[in-house]
KOLDOPA-842098 format. One line per field, with one value per residue (C-alpha): x, y, z; residue in one letter. Coordinates in Angstrom, 3 decimals, padded with zeros to 6 digits. Layout:
N
x = (X_...)
y = (Y_...)
z = (Z_...)
gugu = (A_...)
END
This chain:
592
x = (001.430_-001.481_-001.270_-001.879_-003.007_-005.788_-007.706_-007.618_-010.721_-010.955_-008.243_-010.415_-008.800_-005.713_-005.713_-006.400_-002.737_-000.285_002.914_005.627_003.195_003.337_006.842_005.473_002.208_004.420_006.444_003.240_001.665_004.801_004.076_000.721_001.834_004.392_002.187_-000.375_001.510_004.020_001.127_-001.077_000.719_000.880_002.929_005.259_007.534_005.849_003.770_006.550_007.848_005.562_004.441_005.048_003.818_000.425_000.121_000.932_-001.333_-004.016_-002.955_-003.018_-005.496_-009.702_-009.909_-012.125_-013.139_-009.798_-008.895_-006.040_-005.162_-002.400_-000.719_-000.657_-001.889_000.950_001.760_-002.196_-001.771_-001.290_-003.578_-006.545_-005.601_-006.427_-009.242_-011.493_-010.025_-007.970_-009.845_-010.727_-007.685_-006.173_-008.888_-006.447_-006.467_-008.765_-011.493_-014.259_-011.918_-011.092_-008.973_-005.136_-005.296_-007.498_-010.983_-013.711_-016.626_-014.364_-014.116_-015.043_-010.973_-009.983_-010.640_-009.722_-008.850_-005.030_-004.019_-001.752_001.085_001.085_-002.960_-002.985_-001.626_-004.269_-007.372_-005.913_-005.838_-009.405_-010.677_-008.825_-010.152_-013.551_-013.308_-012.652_-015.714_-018.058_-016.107_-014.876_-011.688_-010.458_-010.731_-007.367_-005.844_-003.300_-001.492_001.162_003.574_006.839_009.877_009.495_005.587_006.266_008.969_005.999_003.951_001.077_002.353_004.458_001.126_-000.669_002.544_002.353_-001.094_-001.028_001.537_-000.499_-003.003_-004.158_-005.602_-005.365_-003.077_000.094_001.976_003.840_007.004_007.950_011.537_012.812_014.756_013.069_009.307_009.151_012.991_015.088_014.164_015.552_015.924_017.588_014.741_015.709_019.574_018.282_016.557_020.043_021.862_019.184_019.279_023.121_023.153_024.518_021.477_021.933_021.093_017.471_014.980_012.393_009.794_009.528_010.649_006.968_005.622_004.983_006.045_008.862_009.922_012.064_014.246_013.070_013.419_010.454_010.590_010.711_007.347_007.297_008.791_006.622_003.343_005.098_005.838_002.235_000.766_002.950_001.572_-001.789_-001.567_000.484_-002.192_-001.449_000.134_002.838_005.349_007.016_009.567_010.285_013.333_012.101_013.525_011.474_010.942_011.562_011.789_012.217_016.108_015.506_012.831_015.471_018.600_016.564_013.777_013.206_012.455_010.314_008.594_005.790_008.173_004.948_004.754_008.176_008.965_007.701_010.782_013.724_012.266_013.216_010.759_009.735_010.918_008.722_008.601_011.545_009.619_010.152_007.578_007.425_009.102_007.318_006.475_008.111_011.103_010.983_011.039_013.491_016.261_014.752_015.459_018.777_019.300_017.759_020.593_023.130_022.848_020.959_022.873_020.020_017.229_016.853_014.580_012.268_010.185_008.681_009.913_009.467_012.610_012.202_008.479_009.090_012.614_014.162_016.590_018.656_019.025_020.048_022.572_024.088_023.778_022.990_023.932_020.790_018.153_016.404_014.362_012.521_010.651_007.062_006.529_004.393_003.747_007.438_008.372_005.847_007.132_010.894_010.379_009.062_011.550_014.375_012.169_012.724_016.057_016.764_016.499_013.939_012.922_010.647_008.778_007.559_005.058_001.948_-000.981_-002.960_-000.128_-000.434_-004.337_-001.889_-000.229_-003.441_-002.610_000.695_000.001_-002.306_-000.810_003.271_003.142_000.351_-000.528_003.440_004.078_006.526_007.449_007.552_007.529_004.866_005.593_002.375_002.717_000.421_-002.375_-005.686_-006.997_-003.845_-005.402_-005.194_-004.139_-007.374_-009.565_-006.740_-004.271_-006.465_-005.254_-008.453_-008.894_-005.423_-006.943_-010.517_-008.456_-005.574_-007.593_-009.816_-006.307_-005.275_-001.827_-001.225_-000.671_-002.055_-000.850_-001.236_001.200_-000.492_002.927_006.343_007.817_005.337_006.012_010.332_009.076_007.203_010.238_012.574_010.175_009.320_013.151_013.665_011.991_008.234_006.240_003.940_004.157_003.057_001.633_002.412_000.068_000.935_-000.176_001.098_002.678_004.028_004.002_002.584_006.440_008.896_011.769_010.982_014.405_013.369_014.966_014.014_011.281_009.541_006.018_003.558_001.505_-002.229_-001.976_-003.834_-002.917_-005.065_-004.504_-007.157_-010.128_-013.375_-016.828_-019.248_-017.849_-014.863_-013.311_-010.916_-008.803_-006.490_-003.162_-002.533_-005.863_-006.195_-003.890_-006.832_-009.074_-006.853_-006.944_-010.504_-010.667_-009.065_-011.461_-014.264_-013.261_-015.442_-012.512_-013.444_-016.516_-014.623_-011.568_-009.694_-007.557_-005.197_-005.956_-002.606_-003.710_-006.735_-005.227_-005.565_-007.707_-006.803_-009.866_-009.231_-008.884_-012.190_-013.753_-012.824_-014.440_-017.729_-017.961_-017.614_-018.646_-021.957_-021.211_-018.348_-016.949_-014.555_-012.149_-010.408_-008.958_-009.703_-012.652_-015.647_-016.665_-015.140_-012.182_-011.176_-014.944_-016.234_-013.443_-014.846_-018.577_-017.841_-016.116_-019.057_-021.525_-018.909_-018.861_-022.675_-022.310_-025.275_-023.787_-024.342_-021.267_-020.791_-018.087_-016.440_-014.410_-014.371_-017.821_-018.984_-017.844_-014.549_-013.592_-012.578_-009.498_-009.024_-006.771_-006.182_-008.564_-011.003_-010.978_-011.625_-014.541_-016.055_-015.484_-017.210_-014.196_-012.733_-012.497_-015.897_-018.095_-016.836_-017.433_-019.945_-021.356_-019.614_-020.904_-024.293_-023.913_-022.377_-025.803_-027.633_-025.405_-026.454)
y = (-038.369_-036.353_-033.752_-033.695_-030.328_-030.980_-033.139_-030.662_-028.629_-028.332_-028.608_-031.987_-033.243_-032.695_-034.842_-037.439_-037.540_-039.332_-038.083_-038.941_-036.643_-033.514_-032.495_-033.357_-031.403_-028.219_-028.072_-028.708_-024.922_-023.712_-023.872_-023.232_-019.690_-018.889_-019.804_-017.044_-014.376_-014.886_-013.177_-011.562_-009.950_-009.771_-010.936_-013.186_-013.980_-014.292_-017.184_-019.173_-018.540_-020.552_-022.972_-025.839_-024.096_-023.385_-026.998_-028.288_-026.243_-026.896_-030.511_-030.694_-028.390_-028.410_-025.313_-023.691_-024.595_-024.213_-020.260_-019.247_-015.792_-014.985_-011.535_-008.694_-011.144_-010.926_-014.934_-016.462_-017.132_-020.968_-020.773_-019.532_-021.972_-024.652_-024.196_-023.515_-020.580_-022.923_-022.547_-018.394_-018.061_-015.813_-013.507_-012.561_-008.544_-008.037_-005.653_-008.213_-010.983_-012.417_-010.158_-010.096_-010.516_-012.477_-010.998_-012.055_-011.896_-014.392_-017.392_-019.020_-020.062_-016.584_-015.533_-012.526_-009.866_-008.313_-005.916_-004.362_-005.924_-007.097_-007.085_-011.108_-011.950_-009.417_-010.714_-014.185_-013.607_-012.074_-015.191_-017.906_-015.646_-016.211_-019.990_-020.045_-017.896_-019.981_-022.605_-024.374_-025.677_-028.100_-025.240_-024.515_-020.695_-019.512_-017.032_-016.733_-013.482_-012.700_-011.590_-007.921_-008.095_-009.355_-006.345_-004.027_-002.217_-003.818_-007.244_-006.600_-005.595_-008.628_-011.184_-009.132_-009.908_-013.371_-014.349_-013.538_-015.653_-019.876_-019.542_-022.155_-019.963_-020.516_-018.172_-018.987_-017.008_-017.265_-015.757_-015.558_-011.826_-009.400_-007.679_-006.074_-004.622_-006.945_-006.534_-004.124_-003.712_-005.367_-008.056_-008.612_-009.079_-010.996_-013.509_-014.042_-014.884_-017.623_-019.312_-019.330_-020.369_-017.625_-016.002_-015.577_-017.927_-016.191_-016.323_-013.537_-015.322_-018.046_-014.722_-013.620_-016.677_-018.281_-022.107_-021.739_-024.247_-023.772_-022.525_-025.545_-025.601_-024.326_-025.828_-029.688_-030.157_-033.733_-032.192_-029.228_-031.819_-033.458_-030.127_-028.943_-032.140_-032.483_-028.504_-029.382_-031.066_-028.100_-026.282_-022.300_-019.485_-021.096_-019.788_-022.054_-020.452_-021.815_-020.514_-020.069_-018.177_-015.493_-016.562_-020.196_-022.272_-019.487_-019.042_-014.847_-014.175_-015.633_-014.210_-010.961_-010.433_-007.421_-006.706_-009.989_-009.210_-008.300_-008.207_-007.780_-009.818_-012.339_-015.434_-018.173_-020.529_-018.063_-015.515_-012.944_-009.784_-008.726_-005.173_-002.355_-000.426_001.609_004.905_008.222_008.481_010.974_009.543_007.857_010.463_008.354_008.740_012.742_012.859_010.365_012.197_015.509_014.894_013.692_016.898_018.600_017.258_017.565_021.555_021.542_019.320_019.589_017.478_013.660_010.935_008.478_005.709_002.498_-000.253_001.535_002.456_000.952_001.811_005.796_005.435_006.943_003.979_006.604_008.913_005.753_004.343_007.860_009.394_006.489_008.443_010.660_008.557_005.858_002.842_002.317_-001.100_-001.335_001.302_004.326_005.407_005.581_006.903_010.543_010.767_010.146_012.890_015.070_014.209_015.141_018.057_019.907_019.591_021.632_018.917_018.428_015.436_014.343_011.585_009.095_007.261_005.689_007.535_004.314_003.928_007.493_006.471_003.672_007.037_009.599_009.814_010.929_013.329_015.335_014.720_015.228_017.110_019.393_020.081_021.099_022.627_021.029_021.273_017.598_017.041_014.275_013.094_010.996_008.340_006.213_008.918_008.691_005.037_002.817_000.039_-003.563_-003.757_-002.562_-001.282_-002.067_000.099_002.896_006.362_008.174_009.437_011.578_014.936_014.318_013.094_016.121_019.224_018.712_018.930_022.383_024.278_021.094_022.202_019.556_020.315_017.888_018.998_018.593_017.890_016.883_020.272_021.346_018.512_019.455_023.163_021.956_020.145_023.290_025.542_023.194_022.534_026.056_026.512_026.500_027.258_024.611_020.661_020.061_016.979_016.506_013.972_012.642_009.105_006.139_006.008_008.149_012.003_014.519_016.000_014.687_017.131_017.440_018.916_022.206_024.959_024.792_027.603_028.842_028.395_030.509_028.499_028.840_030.235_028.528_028.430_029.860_027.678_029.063_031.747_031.224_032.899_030.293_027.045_026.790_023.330_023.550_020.428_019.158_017.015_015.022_014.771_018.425_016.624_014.967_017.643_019.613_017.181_016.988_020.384_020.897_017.326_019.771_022.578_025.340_026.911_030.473_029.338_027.345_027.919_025.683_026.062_024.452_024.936_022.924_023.633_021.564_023.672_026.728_027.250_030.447_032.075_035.212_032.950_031.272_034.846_035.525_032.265_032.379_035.898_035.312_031.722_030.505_026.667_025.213_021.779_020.136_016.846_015.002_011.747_011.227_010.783_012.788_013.030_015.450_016.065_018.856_019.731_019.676_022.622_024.231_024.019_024.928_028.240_028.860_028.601_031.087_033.349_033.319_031.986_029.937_029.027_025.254_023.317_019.624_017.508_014.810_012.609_008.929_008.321_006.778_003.149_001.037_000.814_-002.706_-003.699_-003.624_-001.160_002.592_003.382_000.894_002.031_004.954_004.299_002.690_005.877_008.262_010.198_008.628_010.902_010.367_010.650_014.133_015.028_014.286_016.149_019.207_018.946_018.642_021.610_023.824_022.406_024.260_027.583_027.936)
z = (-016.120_-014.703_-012.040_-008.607_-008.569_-011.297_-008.896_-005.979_-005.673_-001.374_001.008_001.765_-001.742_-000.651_002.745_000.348_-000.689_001.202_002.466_000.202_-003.042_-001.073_-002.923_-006.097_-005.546_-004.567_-007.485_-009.658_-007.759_-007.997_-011.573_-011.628_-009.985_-012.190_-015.078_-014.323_-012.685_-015.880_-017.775_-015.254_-012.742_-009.556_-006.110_-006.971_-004.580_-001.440_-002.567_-003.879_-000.555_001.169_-001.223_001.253_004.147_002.452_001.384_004.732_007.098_005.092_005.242_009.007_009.656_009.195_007.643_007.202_010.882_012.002_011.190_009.314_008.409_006.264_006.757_004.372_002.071_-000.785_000.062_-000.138_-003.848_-003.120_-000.587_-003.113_-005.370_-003.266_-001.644_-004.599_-006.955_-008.596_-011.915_-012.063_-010.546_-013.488_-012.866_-009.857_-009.295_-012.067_-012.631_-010.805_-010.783_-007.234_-004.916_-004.578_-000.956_001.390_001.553_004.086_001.427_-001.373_000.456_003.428_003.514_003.824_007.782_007.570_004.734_005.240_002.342_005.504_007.490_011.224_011.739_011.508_015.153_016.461_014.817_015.159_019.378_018.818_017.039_019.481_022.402_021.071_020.701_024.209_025.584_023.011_024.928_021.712_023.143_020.284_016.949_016.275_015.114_012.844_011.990_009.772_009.525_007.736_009.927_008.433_009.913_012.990_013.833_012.990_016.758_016.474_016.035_018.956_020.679_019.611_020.594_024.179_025.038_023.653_025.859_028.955_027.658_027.336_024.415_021.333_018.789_016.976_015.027_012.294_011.781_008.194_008.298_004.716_005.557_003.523_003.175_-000.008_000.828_003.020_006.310_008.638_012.650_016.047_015.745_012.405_013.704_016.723_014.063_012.026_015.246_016.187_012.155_012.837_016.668_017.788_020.002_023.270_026.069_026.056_023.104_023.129_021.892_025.141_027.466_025.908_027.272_024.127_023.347_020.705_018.453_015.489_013.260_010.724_007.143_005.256_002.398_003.635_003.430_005.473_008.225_008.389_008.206_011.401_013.593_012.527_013.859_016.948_017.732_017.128_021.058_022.376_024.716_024.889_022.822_020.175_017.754_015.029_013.374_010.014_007.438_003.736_000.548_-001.118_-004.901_-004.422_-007.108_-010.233_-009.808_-011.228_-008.340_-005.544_-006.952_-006.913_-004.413_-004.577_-008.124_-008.062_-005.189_-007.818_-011.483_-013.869_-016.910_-017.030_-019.020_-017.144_-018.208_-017.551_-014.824_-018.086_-017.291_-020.570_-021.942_-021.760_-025.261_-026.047_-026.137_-024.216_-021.148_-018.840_-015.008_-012.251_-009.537_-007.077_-008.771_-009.487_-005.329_-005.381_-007.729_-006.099_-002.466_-003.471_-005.589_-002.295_000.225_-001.692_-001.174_002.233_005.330_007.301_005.357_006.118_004.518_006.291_004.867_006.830_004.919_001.213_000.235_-003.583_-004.133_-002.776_-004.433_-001.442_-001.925_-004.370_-001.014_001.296_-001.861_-001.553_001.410_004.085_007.030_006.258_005.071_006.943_006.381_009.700_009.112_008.714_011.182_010.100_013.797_014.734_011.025_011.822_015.088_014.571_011.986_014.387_016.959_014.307_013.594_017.156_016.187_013.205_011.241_007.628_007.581_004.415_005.709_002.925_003.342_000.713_001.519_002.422_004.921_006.660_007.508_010.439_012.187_011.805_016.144_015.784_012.615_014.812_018.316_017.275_014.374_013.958_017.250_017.922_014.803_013.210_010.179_008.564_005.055_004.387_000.962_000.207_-002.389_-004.227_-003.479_-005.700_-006.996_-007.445_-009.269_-008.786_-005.147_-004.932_-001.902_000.826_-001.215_-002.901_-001.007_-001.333_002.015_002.689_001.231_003.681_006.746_006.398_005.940_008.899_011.135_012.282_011.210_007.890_004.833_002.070_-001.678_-004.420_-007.623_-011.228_-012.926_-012.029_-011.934_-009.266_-007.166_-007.681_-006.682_-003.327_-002.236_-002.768_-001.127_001.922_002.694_002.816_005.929_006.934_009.929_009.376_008.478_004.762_003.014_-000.968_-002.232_-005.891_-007.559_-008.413_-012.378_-014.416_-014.190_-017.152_-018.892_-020.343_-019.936_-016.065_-014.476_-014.300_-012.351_-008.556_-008.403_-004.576_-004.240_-002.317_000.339_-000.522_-004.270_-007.368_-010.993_-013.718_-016.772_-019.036_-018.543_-019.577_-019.456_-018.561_-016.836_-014.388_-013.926_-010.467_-010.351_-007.816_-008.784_-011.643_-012.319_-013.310_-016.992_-017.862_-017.853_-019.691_-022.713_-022.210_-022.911_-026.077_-027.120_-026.285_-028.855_-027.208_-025.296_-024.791_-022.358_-020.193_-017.762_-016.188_-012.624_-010.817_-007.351_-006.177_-002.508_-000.704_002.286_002.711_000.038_-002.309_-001.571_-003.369_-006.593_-005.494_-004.893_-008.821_-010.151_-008.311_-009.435_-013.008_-013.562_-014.041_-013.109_-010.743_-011.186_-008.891_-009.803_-007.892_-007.488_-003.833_-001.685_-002.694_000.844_002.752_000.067_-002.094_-003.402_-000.299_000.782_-002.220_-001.060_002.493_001.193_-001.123_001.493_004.190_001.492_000.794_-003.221_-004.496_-007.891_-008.455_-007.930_-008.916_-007.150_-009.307_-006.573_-005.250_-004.217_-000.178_-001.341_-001.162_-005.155_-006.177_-007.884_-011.702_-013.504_-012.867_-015.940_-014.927_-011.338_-012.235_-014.618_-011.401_-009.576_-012.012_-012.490_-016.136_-019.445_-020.691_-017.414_-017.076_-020.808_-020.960_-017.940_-019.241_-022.718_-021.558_-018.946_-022.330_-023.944_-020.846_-021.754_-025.034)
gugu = (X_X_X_X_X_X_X_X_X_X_X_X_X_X_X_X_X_X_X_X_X_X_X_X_X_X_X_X_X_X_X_X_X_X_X_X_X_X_X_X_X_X_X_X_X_X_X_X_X_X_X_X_X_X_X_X_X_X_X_X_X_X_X_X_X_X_X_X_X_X_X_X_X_X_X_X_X_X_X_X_X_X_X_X_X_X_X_X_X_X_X_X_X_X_X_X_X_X_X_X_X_X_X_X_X_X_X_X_X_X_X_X_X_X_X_X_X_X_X_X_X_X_X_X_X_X_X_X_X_X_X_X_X_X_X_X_X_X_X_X_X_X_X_X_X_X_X_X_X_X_X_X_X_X_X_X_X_X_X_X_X_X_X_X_X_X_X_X_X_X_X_X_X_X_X_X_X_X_X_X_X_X_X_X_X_X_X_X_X_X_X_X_X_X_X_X_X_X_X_X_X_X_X_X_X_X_X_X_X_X_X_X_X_X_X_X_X_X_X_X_X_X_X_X_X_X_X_X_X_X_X_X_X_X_X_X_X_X_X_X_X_X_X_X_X_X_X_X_X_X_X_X_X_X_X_X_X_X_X_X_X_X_X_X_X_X_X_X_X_X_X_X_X_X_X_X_X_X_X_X_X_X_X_X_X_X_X_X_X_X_X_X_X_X_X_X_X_X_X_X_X_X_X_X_X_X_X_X_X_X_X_X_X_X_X_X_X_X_X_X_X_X_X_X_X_X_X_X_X_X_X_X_X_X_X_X_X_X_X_X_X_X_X_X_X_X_X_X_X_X_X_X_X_X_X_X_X_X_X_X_X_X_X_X_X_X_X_X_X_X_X_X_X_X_X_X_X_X_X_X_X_X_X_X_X_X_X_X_X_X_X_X_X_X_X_X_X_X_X_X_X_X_X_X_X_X_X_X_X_X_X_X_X_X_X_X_X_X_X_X_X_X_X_X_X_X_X_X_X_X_X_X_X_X_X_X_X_X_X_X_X_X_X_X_X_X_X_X_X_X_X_X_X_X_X_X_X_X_X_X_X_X_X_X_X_X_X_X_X_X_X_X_X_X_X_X_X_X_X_X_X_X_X_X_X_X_X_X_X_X_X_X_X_X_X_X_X_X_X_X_X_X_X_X_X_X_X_X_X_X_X_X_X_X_X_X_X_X_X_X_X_X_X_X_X_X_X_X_X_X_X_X_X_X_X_X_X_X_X_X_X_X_X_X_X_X_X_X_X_X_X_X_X_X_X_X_X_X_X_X_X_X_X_X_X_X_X_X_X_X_X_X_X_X_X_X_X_X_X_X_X_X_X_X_X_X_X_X_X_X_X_X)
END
């Protein structure tokens, strides 16, 4: 019997359908999900989530002329797939493929592009406020945000100034309990009590003036199609709150949502992930800091963990399984997480705030304004720095190192190895005068036997890792591995040293003093942005100090790096293996 799906090219195709096929076509892109992301990779379980919801707002609905945006972006799968992407849609998240997350310049369909949570009801109010200047009064606007969004400050800033307004807008609240982690928070609470009947008298959302209707099932597709059309004649601000189950439909992704949130490659049949090979590999970095701060607190009562809403990607979740009086998931909240810190801070407390470096760029205000300004010494523990792959340009964290050293009385180190990053945790719990940022990467570190014994770091000192006579190559972080291997590829050893300069901020300058005195070229690496980063720290003390040796940046050039894989990323960037050898083979060429 032939598909539905295979004859659905436009959301116009799928109005063609009537009613009683809508189940059928769900379970048939249920499986067309599975298939791909089975083998791909990707998001998985927020797109199963709202299989039924994609099919029927675009049922209802004339998009593109009606405006849906779908936030953060991890549930659009079903929503690319049918309207148009259907048949490159395994390109997903690869290296010029299409995007993993709605993207303005991809489709027409996708409104908006949301790689970050609780931006949708925002833009959404901007578009429907629009409509009504242009005085378009029948285009309808949608937004659609998970219960873990919608708890976030800015979507409580967009749902506060839509309620004061008459504008066309509905928001779809798809409450399924969990982001990435399950959801956290008194909203959160306040939601459970309303699925069960147990809310108070008041609901919130009509106290924000906004026409409520709900909790429906998400997952009956017919009686979504009828709620959608009955809203389509509500004037004003609405919210529909629907009730849906992350992973639906692959019993492995429901039974564990978390893991299959985005599992990698699985067996599309059983939900089976597929084993990784059973060779030694040196730790993720996330979970180094992980075992570390737990290591950390067991010996010092005064240090506490923070993360907004990341407890299993910064694997602070080993801290909050053992010690959950001390370490706190505080929703997706990056704002509140840097200045709860520094509210604990004032009080004796350490806090090590975790955050993914593309995160930090959301609370830049309250970096500068309650942390550095004041003083206090917060541990920022920056994950996911560098290019991170096929997320892609929402999730790269290339801009922490440009955005940090420009602020007054932060510290910003980046640890080459796993050890280093053990030894910046010891030394920053024992007491600084100053808040600190540690950026590392996303993936595995450089060492296999990493447990070393907690050593103190000096703020603002390099590393000499080899001396040379000609060329000096000054890395920052994990980068600085690469070059290293690079180095013994080159075989001419003695004319080329290699340092560590672990600190973006402050700079070792008497290290610096020694290299531009005996070094005829400088290079710089770094995985981060080119602009403004680590090499331009290195230019700016070159030109204070009065140096004019030539100095050649290697860092994330003034562009937005698509998605593909870390090695292809950074290919793009111009900071890969052979891009750099080749510029310092031809530079040892030019010594000879």
């Amino acid at each position: 019997m032939e598909k539905l799906l295979t004859h659905i090219e436009s959301p116009e195709d799928l109005k063609k359908l009537n009613l009683d096929e809508l189940p059928k076509l769900a379970q048939e892109l249920r499986e067309f999900i599975i298939d791909i992301v089975s083998t791909k990779e990707g998001h998985l379980g927020a797109s199963l989530g709202v299989v039924e919801l994609t099919i029927a707002l675009h049922y209802v609905f004339n998009t593109p002329n009606d405006k849906l945006i779908w936030d953060v972006g991890h549930q659009a799968y079903g929503h690319k797939i049918l309207t148009g992407r259907k048949e490159i849609f395994e390109t997903n998240r690869q290296l010029g493929g299409i995007s993993g997350f709605p993207k303005l310049s991809e489709s027409e369909y996708d409104d908006f592009g949301t790689g970050h949570s609780s931006t949708s009801i925002s833009a959404i109010l901007g578009m429907a406020m629009a409509s009504k200047l242009k005085g378009d009064l029948n285009k309808q606007h949608i937004a659609v945000v998970g219960d873990a969004s919608i708890a976030s400050g800015m979507a409580f800033e967009g749902l506060n100034h839509l309620g004061v307004t008459n504008v066309n807008a509905l928001i779809v609240l798809n409450d399924n309990a969990i982001g990435i982690d399950p959801s956290v928070g008194a909203l959160k609470k306040y939601l459970t009590n309303v699925k069960a009947g147990t809310a108070k008298d008041e609901n919130i959302f009509e106290c924000l003036n906004l026409n409520y209707s709900g909790p429906i099932d998400g997952h009956d597709v017919k009686a979504l199609v009828t709620e959608l059309e009955r809203l389509k004649n509500v004037e004003g601000p609405k919210l529909l709150h629907i009730i849906t189950t992350k992973g639906k439909g692959l019993k492995k992704a429901e039974e564990d949502q978390v893991v299959y949130h985005a599992p990698g490659k699985f067996d599309k049949i059983t939900g089976e992930r597929l084993k990784k090979s059973g060779e030694v590999q040196p730790p993720k970095y996330q979970d180094v800091f992980g075992h570390t701060i737990v290591e950390l607190a067991q010996k010092n009562e005064k240090i506490v963990g923070i993360t907004p809403a990341m407890p299993s990607g910064s694997s602070l979740k080993f801290m909050m399984d053992q010690m959950p009086d001390r370490a706190f998931d505080v929703g997706i909240a990056e704002q509140h997480a840097v200045t709860l810190a520094a509210g604990m801070a004032t009080q004796g407390l350490v806090p090590f705030c975790n955050i993914y470096s593309t995160f930090l760029q959301r609370a830049y205000d309250q970096v500068i304004h309650d942390v550095a300004l004041q003083k206090l010494p917060v541990i920022f523990c920056l994950d996911r720095a560098g290019l991170v792959g096929q997320d892609g340009p929402t999730h790269h964290g290339i801009f922490d190192m440009a955005f940090l050293r420009c602020v007054p009385n932060l510290i910003v180190f980046a640890p080459m190895n796993e050890m280093e990053l053990r030894n910046i945790m010891y030394t920053a719990q024992m007491g600084l005068d100053n808040p600190i940022a540690i950026r590392y990467p996303r993936g595995r570190g450089a060492t296999i036997d990493w447990k070393n014994d907690f050593e103190t770091i000096e703020m603002g000192t390099a590393r000499c890792l080899k001396e040379g006579s000609k060329i000096a190559v000054l890395t920052i972080g994990h980068i600085g591995n690469v070059i290293a291997e690079l180095l013994e590829a080159l075989g001419e050893p003695e004319k080329i040293g290699h340092y560590d300069l672990r600190f973006v901020k402050p700079l070792d300058k008497n290290t610096l003093r020694t290299i531009f005195s005996q070094y005829e070229y400088i290079i710089t690496v770094e995985n981060g942005s080119k602009m403004g980063g680590f090499g331009s720290a290195v230019l700016e003390f070159a030109n204070e100090e009065g140096f004019s040796k030539p100095v050649k940046i290697f860092g994330v050039p003034d562009q937005f790096v698509e998605q593909g894989t870390i090695p292809e990323t950074h290919h793009l960037a111009g900071i890969d293996f052979d891009t750099i050898h080749s510029y310092i083979q031809s530079t040892l060429n030019q010594c000879e």
